[in-house]
Backbone bond lengths (Angstrom), bond angles and torsions (degrees), N, CA, C in turn:
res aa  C-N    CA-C-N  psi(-1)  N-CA   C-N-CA  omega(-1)  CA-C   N-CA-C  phi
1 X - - - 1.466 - - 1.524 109.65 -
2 X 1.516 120.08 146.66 1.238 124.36 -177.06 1.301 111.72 -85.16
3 X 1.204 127.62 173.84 1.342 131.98 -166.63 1.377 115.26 -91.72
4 X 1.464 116.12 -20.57 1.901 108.97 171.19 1.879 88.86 -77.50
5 X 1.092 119.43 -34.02 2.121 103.99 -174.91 1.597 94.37 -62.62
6 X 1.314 131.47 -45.86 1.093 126.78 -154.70 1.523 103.70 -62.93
7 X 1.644 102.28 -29.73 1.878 113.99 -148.31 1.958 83.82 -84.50
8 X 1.347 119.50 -30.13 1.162 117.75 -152.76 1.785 94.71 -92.52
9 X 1.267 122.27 -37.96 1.642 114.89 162.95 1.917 114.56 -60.77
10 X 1.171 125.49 -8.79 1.565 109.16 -149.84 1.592 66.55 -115.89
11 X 1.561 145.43 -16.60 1.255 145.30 157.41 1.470 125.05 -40.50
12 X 1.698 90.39 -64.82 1.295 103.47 -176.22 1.792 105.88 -72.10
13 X 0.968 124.58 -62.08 1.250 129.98 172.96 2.027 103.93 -20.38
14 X 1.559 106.58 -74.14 1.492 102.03 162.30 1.650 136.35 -38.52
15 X 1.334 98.57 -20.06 1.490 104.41 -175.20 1.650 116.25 -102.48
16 X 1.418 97.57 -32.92 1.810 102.97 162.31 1.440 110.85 -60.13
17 X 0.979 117.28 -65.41 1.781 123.84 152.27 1.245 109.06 4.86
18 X 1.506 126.85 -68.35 1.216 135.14 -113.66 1.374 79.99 -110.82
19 X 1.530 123.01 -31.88 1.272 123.78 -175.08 1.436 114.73 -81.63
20 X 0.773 107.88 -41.23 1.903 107.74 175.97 1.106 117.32 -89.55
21 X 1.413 103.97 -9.79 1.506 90.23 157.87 1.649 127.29 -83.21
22 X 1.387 117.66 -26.99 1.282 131.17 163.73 1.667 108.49 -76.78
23 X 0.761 121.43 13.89 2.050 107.52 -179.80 2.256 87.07 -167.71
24 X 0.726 118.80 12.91 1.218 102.21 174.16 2.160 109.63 70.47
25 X 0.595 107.65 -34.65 1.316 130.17 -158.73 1.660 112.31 -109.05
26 X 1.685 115.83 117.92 2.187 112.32 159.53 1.180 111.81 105.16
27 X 1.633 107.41 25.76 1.487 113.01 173.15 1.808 86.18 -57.15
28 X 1.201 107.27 -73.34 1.853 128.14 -160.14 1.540 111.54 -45.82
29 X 1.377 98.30 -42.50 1.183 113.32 174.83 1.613 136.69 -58.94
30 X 1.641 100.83 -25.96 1.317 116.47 -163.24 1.864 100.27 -113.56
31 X 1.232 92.90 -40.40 2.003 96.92 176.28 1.446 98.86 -95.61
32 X 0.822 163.38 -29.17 1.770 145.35 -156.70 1.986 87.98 -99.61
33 X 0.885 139.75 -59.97 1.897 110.71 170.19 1.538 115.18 -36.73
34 X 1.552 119.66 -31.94 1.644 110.72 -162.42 1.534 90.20 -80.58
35 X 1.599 109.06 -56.99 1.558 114.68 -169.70 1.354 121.20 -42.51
36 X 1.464 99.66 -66.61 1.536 106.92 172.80 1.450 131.48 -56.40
37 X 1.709 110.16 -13.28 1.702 112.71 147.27 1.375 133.90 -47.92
38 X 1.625 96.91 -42.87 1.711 116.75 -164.00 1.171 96.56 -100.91
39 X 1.327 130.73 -12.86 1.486 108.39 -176.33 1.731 94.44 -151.00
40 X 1.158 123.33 75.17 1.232 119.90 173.54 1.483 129.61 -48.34
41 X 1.579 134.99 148.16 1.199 146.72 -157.69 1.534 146.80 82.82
42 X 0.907 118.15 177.94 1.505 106.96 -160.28 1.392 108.17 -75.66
43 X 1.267 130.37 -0.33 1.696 135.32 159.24 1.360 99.62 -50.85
44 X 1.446 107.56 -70.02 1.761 115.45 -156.12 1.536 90.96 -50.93
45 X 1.353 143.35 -53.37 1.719 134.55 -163.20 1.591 93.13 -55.31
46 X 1.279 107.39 -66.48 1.414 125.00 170.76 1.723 114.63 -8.38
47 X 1.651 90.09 -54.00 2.047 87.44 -172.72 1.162 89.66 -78.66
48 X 1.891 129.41 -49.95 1.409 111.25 -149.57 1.594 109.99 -48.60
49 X 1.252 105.74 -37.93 1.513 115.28 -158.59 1.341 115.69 -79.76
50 X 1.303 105.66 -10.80 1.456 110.40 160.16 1.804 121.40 -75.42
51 X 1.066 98.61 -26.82 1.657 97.73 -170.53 1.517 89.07 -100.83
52 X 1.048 138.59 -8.72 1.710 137.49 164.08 0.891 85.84 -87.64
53 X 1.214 171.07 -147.37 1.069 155.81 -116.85 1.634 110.13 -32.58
54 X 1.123 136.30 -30.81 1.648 114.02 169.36 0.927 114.87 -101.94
55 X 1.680 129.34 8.10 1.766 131.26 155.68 1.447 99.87 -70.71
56 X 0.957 106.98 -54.03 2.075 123.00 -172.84 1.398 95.46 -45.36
57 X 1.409 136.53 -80.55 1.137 149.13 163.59 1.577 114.81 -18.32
58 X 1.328 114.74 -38.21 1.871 126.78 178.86 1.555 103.01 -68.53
59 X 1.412 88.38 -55.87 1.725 102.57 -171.53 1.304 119.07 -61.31
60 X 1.557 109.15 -29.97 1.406 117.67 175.39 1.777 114.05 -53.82
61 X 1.535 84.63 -56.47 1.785 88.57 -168.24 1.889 110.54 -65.14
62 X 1.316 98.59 -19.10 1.854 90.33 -169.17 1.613 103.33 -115.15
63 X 1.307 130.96 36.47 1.286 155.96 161.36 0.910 88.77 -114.41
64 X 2.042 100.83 119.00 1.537 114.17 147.10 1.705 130.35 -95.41
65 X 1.522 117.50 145.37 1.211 107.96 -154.55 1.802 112.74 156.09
66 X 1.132 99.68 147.73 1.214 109.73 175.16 1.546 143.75 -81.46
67 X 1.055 133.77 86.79 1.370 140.54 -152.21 1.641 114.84 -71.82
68 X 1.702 113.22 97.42 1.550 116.10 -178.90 1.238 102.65 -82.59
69 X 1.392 104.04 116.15 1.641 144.68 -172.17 1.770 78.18 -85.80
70 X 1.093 139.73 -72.97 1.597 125.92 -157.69 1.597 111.81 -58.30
71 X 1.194 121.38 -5.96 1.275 122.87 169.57 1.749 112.48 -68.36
72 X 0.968 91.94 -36.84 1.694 87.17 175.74 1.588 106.04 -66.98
73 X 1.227 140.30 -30.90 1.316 136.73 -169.92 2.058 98.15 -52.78
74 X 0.725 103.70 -52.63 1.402 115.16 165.21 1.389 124.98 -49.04
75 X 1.592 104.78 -84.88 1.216 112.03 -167.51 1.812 121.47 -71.02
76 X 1.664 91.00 -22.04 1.768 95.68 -178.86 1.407 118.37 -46.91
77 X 1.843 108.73 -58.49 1.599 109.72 -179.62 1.162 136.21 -53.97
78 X 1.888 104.84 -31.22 1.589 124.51 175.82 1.440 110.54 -66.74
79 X 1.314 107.42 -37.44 1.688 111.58 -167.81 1.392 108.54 -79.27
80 X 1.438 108.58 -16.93 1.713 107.51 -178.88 1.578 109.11 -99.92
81 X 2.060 110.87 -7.87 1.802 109.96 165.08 1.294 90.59 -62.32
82 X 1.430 103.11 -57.14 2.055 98.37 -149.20 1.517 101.05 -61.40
83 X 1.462 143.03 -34.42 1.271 153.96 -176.55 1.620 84.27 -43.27
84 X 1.342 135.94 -79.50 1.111 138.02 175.24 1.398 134.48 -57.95
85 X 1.116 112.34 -6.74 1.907 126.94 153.73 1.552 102.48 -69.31
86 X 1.462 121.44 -47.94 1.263 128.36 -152.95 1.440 105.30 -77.22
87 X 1.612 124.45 -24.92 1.445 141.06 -130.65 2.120 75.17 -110.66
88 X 1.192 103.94 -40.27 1.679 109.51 -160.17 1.849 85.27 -79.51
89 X 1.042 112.77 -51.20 1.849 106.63 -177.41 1.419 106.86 -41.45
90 X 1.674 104.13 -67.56 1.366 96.23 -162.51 1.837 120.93 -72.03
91 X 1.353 118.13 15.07 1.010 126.85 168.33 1.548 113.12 -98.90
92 X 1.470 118.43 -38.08 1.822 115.22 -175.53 1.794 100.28 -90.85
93 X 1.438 111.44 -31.16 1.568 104.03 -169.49 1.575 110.75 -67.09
94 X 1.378 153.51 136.68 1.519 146.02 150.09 1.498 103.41 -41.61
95 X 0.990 81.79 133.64 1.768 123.63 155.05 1.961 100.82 -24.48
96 X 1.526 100.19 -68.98 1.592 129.15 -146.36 2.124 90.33 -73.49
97 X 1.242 116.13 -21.57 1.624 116.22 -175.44 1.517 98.55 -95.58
98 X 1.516 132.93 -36.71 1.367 132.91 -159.30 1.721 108.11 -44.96
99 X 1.074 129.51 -69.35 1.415 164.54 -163.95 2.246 82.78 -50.55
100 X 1.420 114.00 -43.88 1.752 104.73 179.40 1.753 102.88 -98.15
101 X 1.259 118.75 -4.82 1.424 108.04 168.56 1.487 126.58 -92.80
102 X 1.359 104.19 -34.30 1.324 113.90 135.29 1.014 159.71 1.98
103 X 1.936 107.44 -78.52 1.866 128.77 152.54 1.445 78.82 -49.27
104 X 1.537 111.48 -66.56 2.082 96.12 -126.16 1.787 84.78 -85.59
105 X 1.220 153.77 4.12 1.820 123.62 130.03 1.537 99.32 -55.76
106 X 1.239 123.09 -69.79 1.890 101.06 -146.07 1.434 81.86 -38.72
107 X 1.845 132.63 -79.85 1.537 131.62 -142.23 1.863 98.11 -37.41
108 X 1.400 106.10 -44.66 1.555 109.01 -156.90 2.054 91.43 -44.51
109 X 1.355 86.56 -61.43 1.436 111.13 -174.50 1.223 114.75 -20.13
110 X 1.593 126.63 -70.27 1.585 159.73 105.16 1.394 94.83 43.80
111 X 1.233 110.54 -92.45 1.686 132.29 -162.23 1.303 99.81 -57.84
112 X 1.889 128.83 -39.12 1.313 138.34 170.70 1.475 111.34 -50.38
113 X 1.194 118.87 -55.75 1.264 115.34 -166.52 1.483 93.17 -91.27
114 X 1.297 140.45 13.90 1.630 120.20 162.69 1.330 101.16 -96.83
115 X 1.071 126.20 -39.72 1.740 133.67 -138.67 1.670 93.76 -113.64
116 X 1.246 111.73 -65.15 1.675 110.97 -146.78 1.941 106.91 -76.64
117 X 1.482 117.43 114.82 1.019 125.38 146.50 1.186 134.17 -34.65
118 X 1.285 150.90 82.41 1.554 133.26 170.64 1.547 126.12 -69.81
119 X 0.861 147.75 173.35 1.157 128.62 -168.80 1.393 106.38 -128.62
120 X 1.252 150.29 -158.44 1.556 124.76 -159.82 1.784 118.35 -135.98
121 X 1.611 101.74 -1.32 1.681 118.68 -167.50 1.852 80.20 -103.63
122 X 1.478 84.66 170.89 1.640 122.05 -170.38 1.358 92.17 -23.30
123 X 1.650 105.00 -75.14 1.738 130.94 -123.27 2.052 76.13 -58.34
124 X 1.395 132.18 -57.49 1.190 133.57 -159.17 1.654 104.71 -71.96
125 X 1.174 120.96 -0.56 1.607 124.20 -166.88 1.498 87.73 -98.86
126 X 1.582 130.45 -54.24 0.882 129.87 168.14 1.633 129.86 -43.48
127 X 1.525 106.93 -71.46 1.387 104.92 146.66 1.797 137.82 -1.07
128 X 1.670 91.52 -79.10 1.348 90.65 178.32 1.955 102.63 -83.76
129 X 0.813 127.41 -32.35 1.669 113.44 173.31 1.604 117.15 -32.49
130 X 1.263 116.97 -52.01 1.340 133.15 -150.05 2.005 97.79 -91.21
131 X 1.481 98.71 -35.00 1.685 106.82 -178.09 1.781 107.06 -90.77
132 X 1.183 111.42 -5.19 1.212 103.22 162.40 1.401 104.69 -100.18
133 X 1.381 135.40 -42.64 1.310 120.69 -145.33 1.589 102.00 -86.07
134 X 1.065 131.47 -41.13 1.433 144.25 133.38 1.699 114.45 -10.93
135 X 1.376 128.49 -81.20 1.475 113.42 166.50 1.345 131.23 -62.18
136 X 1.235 114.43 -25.62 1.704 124.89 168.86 1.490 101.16 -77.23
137 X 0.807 143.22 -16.82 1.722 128.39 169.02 1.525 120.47 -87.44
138 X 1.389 89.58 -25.31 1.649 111.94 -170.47 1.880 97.84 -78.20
139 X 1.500 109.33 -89.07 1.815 135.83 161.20 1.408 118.61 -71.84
140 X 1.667 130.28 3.25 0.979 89.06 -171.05 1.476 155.14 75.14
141 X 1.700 108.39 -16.69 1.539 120.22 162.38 1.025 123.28 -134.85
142 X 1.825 120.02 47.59 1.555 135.37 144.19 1.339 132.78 -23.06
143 X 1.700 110.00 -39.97 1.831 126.80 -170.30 1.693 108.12 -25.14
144 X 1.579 102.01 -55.62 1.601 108.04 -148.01 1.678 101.30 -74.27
145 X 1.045 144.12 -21.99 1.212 139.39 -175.98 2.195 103.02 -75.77
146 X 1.317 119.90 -74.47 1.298 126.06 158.80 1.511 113.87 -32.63
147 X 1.228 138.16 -44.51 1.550 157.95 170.10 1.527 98.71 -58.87
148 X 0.899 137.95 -56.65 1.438 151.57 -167.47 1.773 104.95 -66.82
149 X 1.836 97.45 -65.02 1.566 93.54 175.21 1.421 130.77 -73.10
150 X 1.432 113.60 -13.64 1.691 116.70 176.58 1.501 110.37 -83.23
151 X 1.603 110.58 -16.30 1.484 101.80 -170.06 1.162 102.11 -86.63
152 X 1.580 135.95 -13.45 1.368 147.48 158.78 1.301 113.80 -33.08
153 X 1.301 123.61 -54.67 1.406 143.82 -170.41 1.735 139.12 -31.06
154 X 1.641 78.00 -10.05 1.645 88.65 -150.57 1.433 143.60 67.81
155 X 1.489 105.55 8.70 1.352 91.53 178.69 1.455 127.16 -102.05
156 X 1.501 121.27 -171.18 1.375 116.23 174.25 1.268 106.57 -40.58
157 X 1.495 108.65 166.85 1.587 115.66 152.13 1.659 113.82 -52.16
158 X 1.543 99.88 -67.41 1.792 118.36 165.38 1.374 104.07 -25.85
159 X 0.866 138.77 -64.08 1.716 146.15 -178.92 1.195 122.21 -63.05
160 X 1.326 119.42 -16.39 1.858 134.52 -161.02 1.555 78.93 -106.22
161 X 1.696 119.19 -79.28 1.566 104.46 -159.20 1.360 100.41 -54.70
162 X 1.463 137.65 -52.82 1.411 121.19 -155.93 1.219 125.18 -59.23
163 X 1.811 112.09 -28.58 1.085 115.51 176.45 1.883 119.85 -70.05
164 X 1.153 78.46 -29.81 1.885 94.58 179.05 1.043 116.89 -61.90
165 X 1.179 116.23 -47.25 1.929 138.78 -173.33 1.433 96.46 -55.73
166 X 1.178 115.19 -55.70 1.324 120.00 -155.21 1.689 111.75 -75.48
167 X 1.609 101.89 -29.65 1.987 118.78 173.22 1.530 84.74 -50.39
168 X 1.277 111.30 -73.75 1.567 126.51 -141.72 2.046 98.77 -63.01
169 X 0.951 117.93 -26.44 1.565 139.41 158.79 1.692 116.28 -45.97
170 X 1.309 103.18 -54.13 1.281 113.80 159.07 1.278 152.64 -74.03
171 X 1.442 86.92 -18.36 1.834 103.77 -163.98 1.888 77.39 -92.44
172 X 1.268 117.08 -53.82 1.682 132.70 -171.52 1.880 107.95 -37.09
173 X 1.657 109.36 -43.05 1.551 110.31 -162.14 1.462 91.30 -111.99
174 X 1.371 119.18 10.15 2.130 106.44 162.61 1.825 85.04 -114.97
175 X 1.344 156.19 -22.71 1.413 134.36 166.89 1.552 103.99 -62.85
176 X 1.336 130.04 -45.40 1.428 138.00 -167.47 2.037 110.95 -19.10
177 X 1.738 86.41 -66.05 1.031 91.63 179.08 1.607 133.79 -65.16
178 X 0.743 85.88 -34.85 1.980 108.05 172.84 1.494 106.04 -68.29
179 X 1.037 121.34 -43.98 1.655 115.67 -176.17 1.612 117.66 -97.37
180 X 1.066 109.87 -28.20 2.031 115.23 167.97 1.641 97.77 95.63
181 X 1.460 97.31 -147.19 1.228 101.35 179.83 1.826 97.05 -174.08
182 X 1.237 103.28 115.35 1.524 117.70 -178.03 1.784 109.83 -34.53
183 X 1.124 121.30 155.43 1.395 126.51 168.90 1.560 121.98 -90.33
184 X 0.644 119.61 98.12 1.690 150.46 174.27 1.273 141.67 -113.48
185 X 1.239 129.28 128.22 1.785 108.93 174.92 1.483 139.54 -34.36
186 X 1.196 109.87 146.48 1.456 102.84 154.79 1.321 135.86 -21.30
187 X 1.471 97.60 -71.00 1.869 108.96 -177.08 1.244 114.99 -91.55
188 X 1.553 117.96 18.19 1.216 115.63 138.59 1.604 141.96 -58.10
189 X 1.812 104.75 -45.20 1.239 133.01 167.73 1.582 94.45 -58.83
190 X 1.580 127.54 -85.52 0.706 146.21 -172.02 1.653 111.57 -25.85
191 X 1.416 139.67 -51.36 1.355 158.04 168.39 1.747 108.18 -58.03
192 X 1.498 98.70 -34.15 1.612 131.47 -174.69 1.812 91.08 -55.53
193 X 1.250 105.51 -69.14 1.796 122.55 -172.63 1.355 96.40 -44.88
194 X 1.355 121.61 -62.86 1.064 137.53 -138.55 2.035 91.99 -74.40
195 X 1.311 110.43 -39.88 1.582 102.87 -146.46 1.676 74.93 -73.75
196 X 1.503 128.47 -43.83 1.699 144.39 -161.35 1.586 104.88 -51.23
197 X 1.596 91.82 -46.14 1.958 102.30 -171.34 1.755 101.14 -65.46
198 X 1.428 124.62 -17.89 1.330 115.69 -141.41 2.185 90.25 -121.16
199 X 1.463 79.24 -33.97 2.033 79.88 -178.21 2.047 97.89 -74.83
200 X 1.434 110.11 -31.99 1.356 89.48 167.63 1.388 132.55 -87.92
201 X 1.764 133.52 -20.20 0.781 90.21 149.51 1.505 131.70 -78.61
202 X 1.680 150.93 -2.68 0.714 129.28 149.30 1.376 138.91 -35.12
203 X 1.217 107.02 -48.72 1.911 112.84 157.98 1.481 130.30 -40.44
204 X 1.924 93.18 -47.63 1.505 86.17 169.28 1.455 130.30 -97.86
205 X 1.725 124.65 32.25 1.119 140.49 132.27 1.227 135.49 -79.44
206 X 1.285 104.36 -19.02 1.662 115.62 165.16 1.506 126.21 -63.08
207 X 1.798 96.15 -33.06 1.306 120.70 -154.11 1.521 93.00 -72.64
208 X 1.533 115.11 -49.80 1.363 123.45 174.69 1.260 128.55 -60.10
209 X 1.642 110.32 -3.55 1.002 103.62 -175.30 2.088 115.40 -114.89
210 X 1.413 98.54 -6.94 1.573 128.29 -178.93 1.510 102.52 -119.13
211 X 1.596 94.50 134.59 1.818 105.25 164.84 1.469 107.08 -50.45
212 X 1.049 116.40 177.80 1.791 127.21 -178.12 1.895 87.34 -77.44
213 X 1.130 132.05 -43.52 1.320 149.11 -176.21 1.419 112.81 -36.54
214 X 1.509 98.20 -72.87 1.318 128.68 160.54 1.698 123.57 -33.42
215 X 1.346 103.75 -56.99 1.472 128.35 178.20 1.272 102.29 -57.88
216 X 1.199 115.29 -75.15 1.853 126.95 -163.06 1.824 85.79 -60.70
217 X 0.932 160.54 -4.94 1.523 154.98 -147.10 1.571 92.84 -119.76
218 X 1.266 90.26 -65.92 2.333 91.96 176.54 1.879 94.75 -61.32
219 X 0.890 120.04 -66.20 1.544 111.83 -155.15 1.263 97.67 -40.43
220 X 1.769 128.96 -69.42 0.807 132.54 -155.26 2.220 112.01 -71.71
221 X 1.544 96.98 -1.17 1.778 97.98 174.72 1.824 94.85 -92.88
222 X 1.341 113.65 -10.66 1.388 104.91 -177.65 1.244 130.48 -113.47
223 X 1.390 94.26 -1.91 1.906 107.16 156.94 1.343 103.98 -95.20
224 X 0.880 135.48 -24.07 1.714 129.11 -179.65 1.510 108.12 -72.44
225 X 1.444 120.10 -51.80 1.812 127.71 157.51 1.304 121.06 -29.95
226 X 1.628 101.58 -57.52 1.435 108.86 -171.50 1.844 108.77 -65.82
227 X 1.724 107.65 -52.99 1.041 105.09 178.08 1.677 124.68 -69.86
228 X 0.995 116.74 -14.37 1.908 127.84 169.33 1.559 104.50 -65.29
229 X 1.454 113.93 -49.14 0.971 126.59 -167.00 1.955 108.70 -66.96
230 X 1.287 103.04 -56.01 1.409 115.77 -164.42 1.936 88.57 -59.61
231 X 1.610 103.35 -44.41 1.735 103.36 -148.46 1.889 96.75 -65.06
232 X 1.079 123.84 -18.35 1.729 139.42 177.33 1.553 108.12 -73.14
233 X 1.271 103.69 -46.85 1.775 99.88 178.74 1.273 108.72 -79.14
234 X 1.476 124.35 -45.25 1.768 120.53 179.39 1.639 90.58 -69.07
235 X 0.998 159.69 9.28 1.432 152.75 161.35 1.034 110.67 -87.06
236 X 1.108 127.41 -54.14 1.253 141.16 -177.19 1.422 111.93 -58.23
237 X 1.522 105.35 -55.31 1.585 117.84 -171.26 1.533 111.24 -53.59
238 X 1.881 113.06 -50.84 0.668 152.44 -146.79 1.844 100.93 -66.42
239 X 1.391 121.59 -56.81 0.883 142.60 145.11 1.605 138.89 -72.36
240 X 1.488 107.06 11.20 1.612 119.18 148.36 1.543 93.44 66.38
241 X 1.083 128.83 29.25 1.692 124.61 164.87 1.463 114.76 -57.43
């Protein structure tokens, strides 16, 4: 890979960052449409979800809050069907379509977490388990369905992200294996930490500086950009214009 693709993933990577770190929420959402433009296949989900998985892991430890362990009674089994919905996609779908199914999950995603209610008993725990773990193995932007049904819950905020962090933690290190991880340099990864360590805390100076209102309003104008944007170039590409 050339060095403006490289400059334009270690971008996006910084800019998903930037988003979850200000709203909790769209690391996956906001870098896996750009990535999976520039570098098509189940690698590129592969990296995003690796470095979401060590934002998730950040967020975990410096979120205070209580972690509902009985939520997994639920969501564990569903998240490991869809894990295996996702595992069967990225084996029958081409390579050459991933990069436009992609945009339109994150957008699907998008519209999920604006619009769709979940409701807070089993039958919807199930539901969203199986519809996240399934598009997050597949694209990479599962969050909003699982996100949707835990915030139902009643609990703290403190209790909502931690518990979330920790889904998205899980769903991240059982896709790992199934999706790989593209071949690349060292100080790619390495630059990788660095752009992730620096877009979140930037996020969480933003956060202090915007209502939660405010926040969820930019995140969600900058996953819709990113993904409009990405779903036009894999269209484009896609069809050799």
């Amino acid at each position: 890979m050339d060095l403006p693709g490289i400059a334009i993933i270690e971008g996006a990577i910084f800019l998903g960052a930037v988003v979850q770190g200000s709203s909790g929420l769209g690391f996956n959402l906001t870098a896996a449409p750009i990535v999976n433009s520039i570098m098509p296949g189940p690698s590129s989900v592969g990296l995003i979800n690796l470095f979401a998985l060590l934002q998730n892991s950040l967020l975990l430890t410096k979120e205070r809050g209580r972690i509902h362990w009985d939520a997994f009674r639920i969501l564990g089994p569903s998240l490991a069907f869809g894990v295996l919905i996702g595992f069967a996609m990225v084996k029958l779908i081409p390579d050459a379509v991933m990069p436009i199914l992609i945009a339109l999950s994150a957008l699907a995603s998008l519209i999920t977490l604006a619009v769709w209610r979940s409701g807070s008993g089993p039958v919807s725990g199930v539901v969203a388990g199986v519809w996240s773990g399934a598009i997050n193995t597949y694209a990479g932007v599962g969050g909003p369905p699982v996100a949707s049904y835990l915030i139902n819950q009643g609990w703290s905020h403190g209790d909502f992200l931690r518990t979330l962090q920790l889904v998205f933690i899980g769903i991240d290190i059982v896709s790992l294996p199934i999706l790989g991880l593209p071949s690349l340099p060292w100080w790619f990864y390495a630059v990788g930490v660095g752009c992730l360590l620096l877009g979140t805390r930037a996020g969480s100076l933003l956060r202090r500086r915007l209502s939660q209102q405010q926040a969820v309003r930019l995140s969600r104008t900058v996953i819709a950009v990113a993904a409009l944007a990405s779903l036009t170039y894999s269209t484009i590409t896609l069809l050799d214009l």
